[in-house]
SETIMAR-555824 format. One record per residue (C-alpha): residue in one letter; x, y, z. Coordinates in steps of 0.5 Angstrom, whole numbers, plus 500, padded with zeros to 3 digits. Layout:
BEGIN
AXYZ;...
//
This chain:
BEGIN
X394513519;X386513519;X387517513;X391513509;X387507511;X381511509;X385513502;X387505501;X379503501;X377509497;X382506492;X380499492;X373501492;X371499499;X371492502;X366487505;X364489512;X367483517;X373481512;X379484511;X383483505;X390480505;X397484504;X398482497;X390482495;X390490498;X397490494;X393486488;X387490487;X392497487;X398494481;X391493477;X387500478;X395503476;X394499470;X387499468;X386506471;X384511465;X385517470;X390520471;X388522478;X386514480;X393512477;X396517482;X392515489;X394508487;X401510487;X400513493;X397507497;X403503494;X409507496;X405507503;X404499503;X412499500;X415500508;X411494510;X410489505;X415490501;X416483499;X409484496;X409491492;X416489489;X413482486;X407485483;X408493483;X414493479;X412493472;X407498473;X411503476;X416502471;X409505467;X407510470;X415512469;X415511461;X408514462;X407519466;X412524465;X408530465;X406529472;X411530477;X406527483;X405521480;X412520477;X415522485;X411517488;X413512483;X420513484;X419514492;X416507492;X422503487;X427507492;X423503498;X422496495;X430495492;X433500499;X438495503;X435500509;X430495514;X425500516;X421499523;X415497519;X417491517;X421489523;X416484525;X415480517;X419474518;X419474510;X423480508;X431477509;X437480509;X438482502;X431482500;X433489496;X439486492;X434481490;X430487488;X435491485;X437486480;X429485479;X429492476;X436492472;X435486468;X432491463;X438496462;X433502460;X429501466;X436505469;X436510462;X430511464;X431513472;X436517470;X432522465;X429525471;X435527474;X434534469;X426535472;X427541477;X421539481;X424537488;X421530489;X422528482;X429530483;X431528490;X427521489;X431519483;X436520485;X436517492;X434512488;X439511483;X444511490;X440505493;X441501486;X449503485;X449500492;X447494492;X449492484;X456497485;X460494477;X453493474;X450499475;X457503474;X457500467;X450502465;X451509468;X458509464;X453508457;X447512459;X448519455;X452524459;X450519465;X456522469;X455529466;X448530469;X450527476;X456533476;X451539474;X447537480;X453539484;X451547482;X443545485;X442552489;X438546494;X443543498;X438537499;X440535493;X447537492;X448533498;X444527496;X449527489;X454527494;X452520497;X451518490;X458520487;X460516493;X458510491;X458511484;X466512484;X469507488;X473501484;X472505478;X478509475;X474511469;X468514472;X474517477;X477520471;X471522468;X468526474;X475529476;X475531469;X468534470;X471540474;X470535480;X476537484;X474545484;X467545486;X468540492;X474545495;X468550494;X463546498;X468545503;X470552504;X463554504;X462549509;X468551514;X473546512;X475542518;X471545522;X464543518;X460538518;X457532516;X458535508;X464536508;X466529511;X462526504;X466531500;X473528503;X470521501;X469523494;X476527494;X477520497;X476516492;X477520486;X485520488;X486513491;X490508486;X489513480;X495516477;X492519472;X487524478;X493524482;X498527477;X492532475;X490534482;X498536483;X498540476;X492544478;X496546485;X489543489;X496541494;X496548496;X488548497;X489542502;X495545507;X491551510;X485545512;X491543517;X493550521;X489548528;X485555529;X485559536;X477555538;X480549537;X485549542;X480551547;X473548545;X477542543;X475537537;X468535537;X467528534;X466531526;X472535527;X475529528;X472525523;X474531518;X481531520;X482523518;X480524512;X484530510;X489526513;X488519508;X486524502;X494526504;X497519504;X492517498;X498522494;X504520497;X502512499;X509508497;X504503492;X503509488;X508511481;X515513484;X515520480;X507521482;X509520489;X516524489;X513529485;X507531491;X513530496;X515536493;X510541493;X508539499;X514540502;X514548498;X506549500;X508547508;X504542507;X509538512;X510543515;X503545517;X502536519;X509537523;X506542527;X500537528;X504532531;X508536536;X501539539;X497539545;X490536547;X490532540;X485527540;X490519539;X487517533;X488523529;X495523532;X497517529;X494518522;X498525522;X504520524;X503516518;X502521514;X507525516;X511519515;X509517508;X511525506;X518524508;X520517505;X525517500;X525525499;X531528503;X529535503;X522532506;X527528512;X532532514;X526538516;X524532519;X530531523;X529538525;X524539527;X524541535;X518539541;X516544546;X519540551;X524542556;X530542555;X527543547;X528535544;X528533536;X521531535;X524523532;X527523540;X520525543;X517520538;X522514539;X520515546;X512514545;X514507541;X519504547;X513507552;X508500554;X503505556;X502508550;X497506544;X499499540;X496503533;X501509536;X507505537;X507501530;X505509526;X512512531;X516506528;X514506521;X515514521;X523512523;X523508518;X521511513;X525518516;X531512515;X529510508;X534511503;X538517508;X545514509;X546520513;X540519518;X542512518;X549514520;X546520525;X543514529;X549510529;X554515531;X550516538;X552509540;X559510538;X564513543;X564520542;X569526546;X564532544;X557529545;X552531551;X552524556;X546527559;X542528552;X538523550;X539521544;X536516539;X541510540;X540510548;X533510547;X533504542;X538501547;X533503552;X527499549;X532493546;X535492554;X527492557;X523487559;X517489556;X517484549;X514489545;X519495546;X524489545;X521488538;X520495537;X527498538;X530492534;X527493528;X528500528;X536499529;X535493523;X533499519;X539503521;X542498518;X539497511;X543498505;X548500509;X555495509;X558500512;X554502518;X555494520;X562494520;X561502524;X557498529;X560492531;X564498535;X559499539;X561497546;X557497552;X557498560;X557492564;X555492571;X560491577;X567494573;X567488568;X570489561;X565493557;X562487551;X559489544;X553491542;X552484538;X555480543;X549482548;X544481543;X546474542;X546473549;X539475550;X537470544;X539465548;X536466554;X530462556;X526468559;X526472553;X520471550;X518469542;X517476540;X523479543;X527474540;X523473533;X526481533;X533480535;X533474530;X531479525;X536485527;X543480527;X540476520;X540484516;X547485520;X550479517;X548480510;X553482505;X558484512;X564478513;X566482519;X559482523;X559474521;X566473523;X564477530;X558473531;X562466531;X566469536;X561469541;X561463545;X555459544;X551463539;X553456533;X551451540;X544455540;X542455534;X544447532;X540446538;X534450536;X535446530;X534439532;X528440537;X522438535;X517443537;X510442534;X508450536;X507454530;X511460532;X517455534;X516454527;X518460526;X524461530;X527455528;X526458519;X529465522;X535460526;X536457519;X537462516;X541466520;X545459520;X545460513;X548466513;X554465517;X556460511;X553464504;X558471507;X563468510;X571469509;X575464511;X577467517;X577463523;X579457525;X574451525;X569456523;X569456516;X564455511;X566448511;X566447518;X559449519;X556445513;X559440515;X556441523;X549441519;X550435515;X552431521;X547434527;X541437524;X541434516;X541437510;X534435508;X531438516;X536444515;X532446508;X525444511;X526448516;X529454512;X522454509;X518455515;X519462515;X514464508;X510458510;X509462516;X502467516;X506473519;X510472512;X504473507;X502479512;X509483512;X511482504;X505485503;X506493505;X512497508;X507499513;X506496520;X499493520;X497489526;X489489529;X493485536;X500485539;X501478538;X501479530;X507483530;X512479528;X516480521;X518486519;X517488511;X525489510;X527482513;X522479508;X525482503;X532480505;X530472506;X525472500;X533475497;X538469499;X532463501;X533459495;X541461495;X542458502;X538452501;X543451495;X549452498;X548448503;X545442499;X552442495;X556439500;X557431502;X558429509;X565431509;X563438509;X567438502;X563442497;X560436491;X563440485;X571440488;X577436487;X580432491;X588434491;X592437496;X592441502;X595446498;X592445491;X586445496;X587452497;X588454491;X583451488;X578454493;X581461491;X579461485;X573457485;X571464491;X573468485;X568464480;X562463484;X562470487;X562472478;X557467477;X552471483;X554478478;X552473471;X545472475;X544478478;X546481470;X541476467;X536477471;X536485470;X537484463;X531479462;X527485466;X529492462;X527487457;X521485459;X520493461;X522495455;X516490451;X511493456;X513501454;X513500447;X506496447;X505502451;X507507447;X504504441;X496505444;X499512446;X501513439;X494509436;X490514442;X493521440;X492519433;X485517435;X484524439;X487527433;X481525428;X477527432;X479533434;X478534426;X472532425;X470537430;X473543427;X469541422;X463540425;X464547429;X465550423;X459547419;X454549426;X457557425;X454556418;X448554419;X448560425;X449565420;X445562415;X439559419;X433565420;X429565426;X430565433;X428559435;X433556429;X439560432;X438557439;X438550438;X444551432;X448555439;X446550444;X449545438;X455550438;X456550446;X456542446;X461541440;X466546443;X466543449;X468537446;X472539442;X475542449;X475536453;X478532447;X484537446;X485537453;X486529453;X491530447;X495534451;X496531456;X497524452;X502528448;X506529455;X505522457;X507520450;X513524451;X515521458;X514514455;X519515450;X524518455;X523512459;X524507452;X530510451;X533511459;X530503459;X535502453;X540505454;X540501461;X540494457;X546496453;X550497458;X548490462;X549487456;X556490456;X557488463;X555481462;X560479457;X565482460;X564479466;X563472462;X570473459;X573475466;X570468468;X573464461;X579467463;X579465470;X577457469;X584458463;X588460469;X585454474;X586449468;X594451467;X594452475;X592445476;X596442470;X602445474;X600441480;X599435476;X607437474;X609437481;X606431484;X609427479;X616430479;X615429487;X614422487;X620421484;X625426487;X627426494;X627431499;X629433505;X624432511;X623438515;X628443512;X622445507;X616444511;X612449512;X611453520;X606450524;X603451531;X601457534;X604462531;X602461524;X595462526;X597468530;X592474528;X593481529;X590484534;X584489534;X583496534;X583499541;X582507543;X574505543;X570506550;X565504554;X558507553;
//
């Protein structure tokens, strides 16, 4: 510290004895020697004294020291000292980092360094300038420039992304530092690729396009794959980045087999098992694991996803994450990422799932990996993060697989040739709906609704499920119990938010679940008084909205069957008890509910809490569905429970009349379901040819240029044939060398545009054929309609008919009358043979 207090005086020339110069006179006096100095050595120790200054009084050589700077940059080129220290100096003045010198200034606040930053990039060239000093091999005025340039992409990330983009071959030169022999700089270009790619499709593009995924597989093999250190975690990020939410990366990455290159990272070595798993292992292993979900992730492009699904499932990739799941001693949060990872690979793939659903635990007696799973989720003492991953990981091993979901209902149902004493996944989930921990409840509840999705016919298979009462008392179903735990007082919200969600997906589209649940006694008598309470605590809001709903349900999908429980009977019961204007506007308390908003955003369960899980993706789906729907339907009827629409006639004509206006109200849904398809393959049919015709304009853009390029390639071989002297030579091959790399990059881009292109046109024509068929399915459906309201009108023209003439002829008054009594409304029996579980 003496030396540099001496150097500064040397600088300033000294100072009267008994006064010592303030920061900024100190700062002052050097900023003037940097501008008047004719030697260069002077301008170089001022530069010095004012980058030791920068640590402390940063506000002061920012304010006064910056345009000098920029000078002895645009200057001083020649000297790598002077240009270090004025690169070291900026880096200081505009970092986000507070140094211990300046930890005592109360004038340097929070974001002194943006301000800064913003100071130097008013002026574009200023970042040109930093950027022509990447190709100085010196070290310092290398590696000061370039922690520079990272210090400014991280306070202004889109502005300086956008003068890198515009700087020429700004991408080009930070990629070539990647080859620096110097693993400083190499590492350091790392943190700046970090920082420059993040939000940007065009720069990822551009560096994936630089070779970017080959050298980071080199330096992470170099570096010990998984087993390496802090390097490798930084290369995982950039793979990071380059691969999230960009299509074009995801798709180049799996055509240049760097899939294949992932799954050996994932065998766990003999060491491992051993040592165990340091810190940077495991920060190593999570971000090969997000690299792996950034590919399969369900917002991604279905055939990107589906495509990546397959080859990793033929890299034994999965295999290898199945073999993760199923080890010991593995750290939790790796566990669980490995769970969704695993989860996200098989979702919707078939082949993927069904390895899956074989895959084995070391257990004894030997289990299936779901069964080992299901019992973590149910399990209170496990992790809330692990608990959400292991369901997650069910539903989407359940997703679009009918016969998983047939699998896991057949363990309910009574069977002569299963293993009472092997657990299976329904007697877990039965296990976890019946328990008296609220979370198990919920967990195992929206597990058996995703065992039902899509699946009508599995909801007609489970309500045979029956089950063992205590005491030697007849066995009741499944669905009789889960009412009768929702209307029990100690069931908490949580456990009854999910069994409201489980009998809500069961009762859409199923008249056979409805007609069971308004057998149940008292299951309506609860839902009308939960209806008309006037609670004001937000989360019986919510359970009021899910009540209504599933209300509404037992009126949009019921059949008519049972007596007193039709669908006029249960809108009257709402007009009369709760009213249409409170029924409708507790309906919608479900999506004005914050657990709403959260649960529509992504099929994955998120919650930093366990009170934040609520409402599941699915149930959203349905009731975002039928909301408008129900809330129609109930406002159509008058206090009387008759439908607004429809006549007053007779009893018989009544029924008729109902019939048919089923028959025509279920043709209108399939109208607005058609009209609403048709109006969306039109709007996709617009959108691919407005995409086909910039694909059409690009290609023939590449093409010209790849021309003009052939041309400017072969005039540059003339030249270098024609042009004496060496020097001559090299400069007309460096030309060369640049023109056919180009012409390269732009031919590999018209490739790949001509396969795009080729798919939009695939899809165009798909997509039309498409609309032509629900355009031939609307107006057949419309003249099904037209014919049906013909055949109403001469059925109603025949009623007036009868009317007429039985006002004026007599009958006898009880020899045609109609059977009447019990025995009319007696129904056949049900289906026995089934035994308790």
């Amino acid at each position: 510290m003496e030396f540099l207090k001496s150097g500064i005086k040397t600088v300033l020339g000294g100072t009267e004895p008994g006064q010592q110069p303030s920061a900024a006179e100190t700062v002052e006096k050097l900023v003037d020697r940097v501008y008047s100095s004719t030697l260069l050595e002077d301008r170089r120790d001022a530069c010095r004294a004012l980058k030791a200054l920068s640590r402390k009084y940063r506000i002061e050589v920012g304010a006064q020291g910056m345009p000098p700077l920029v000078q002895v940059l645009q200057n001083d080129g020649q000297d790598a000292e002077i240009i270090s220290y004025a690169l070291d100096t900026l880096c200081n003045v505009v970092t986000s980092e507070e140094f211990d010198e300046e930890a005592d200034n109360p004038t340097v606040s929070v974001n002194v360094g943006e301000q800064f930053t913003e100071m130097f990039i008013k002026t574009p060239e200023h970042v040109t300038l930093v950027m022509g000093y990447l190709d100085e091999y010196d070290f310092r005025v290398r590696r000061a420039a370039i922690q520079l340039i990272t210090s400014l992409i991280s306070n202004k990330t889109r502005e300086l992304q956008d003068l890198v983009l515009v700087s020429p071959m700004g991408v080009s030169k930070l990629m070539d530092l990647l080859t620096d022999s110097r693993e400083v700089i190499r590492n350091d270009v790392l943190l700046l690729l970090i920082e420059l790619t993040k939000g940007n499709s065009n720069i990822q593009k551009i560096v994936a396009f630089e070779n970017a995924f080959d050298r980071l597989f080199e330096i992470v093999r170099e570096e010990g794959c998984s087993d390496g250190g802090i390097v490798v975690e930084d290369c995982l990020i950039l793979l990071l980045n380059l691969l999230k939410n960009n299509s074009s990366n995801q798709q180049f990455f799996k055509e240049g087999s760097y899939i294949q290159r992932l799954a050996p990272m994932f065998e766990l070595s003999q060491d491992t098992e051993e040592t165990g798993w340091s810190p940077q292992k495991v920060s190593n292993f999570h971000c090969l694991l997000q690299v792996v979900r950034a590919l399969v992730t369900p917002s991604n492009q279905q055939q990107v996803v589906a495509a990546c699904q397959r080859v990793m499932q033929k890299s034994r990739l999965l295999h290898a994450l199945c073999e993760i799941l199923m080890s010991s001693g593995v750290p939790a949060d790796i566990l669980t990422e490995t769970i969704n990872a695993v989860a996200e690979v098989v979702r919707g793939d078939r082949d993927n799932q069904d390895e899956l659903g074989r895959v084995m635990a070391p257990s004894s007696p030997p289990r299936p990996a779901i069964v080992v799973l299901l019992m973590s989720m149910i399990n209170e003492k496990q992790l809330l993060a692990l608990r959400c991953a292991v369901l997650y990981c069910f539903e989407c091993f359940l997703y679009r697989n009918a016969d998983g979901q047939r699998a896991v209902v057949q363990t309910l149902l009574p069977s002569s040739t299963s293993d009472v004493s092997a657990l299976s996944t329904g007697q877990l989930l039965c296990t976890g709906l019946f328990s008296t921990d609220a979370l198990a409840n919920w967990f195992s509840a929206v597990a058996l609704m995703h065992t039902l999705v899509e699946n009508v016919a599995l909801k007609e298979e489970l309500l045979r499920v029956l089950l063992a009462t205590p005491g030697g008392q007849r066995p009741i179903t499944l669905l009789e119990q889960c009412t009768n735990l929702m209307q029990q007082e100690r069931y908490r919200l949580q456990s009854k938010v999910g069994l409201l969600m489980l009998l809500s997906l069961w009762l859409a589209h199923c008249p056979g679940a409805v007609k069971a649940l308004l057998e149940t006694q008292g299951t309506m008598a609860y839902l009308t008084a939960q209806l008309c309470s006037n609670e004001h605590d937000e989360r019986e809001f919510l359970v009021q909205g899910m009540c209504a709903f599933l209300m509404g349900l037992c009126i949009q999908f019921n059949d008519n069957s049972l007596p007193g429980q039709k669908r006029e009977d249960i809108s009257q019961l709402i007009i009369k008890r709760i009213g249409q204007e409170s029924f409708c506007s507790k309906l919608g308390e479900v999506s004005r509910h914050e657990a709403y908003s959260r649960a529509c955003k992504q099929a994955q369960i998120r919650a930093k809490s366990a009170g934040e899980l609520l409402l599941d993706y699915e149930y959203c789906k349905l009731y975002k569905g039928l909301e408008a729907l129900i809330a129609k339907l109930v406002s159509g009827f008058d206090v009387d429970g008759i439908e607004l629409t429809e006549l007053t006639l007779s009893s018989e004509a009544s029924a008729l009349v109902s019939q048919y206006k089923g028959i025509i109200r279920g043709m209108d849904a399939q109208i607005q379901a058609l009209q609403q398809s048709s109006k969306e393959l039109e709007q996709e049919n617009a959108e691919l040819k407005e995409k086909l015709g910039e694909e059409q304009s690009l290609r023939a853009q590449l093409s010209d240029q790849n021309t003009l390029l052939k041309a400017q390639l072969g005039a540059s071989a003339g030249q270098v044939q024609s042009t004496p002297g060496s020097e001559s030579a090299a400069v007309n091959d460096e030309e060369l060398n640049a023109a056919r790399y180009q012409a390269n990059m732009y031919f590999a881009e018209n490739i790949r545009l001509t396969k795009e292109l080729e798919t939009l046109r695939q899809q165009f024509a798909a997509e039309k054929q498409r609309a032509e068929a629900a355009q031939q399915s609307l107006a057949a459906t419309q003249k099904d309609q037209e014919d049906l309201l013909e055949l109403l009108a001469d059925q109603e023209a025949k009623l007036t008919r009868y009317e007429e003439a039985a006002s004026t002829t007599p009958f006898p008054s009880a020899a045609n009358e109609a059977p009447s009594g019990p025995a009319a409304e007696e129904e056949s029996p049900s289906p026995s043979g089934t035994a308790s579980r």
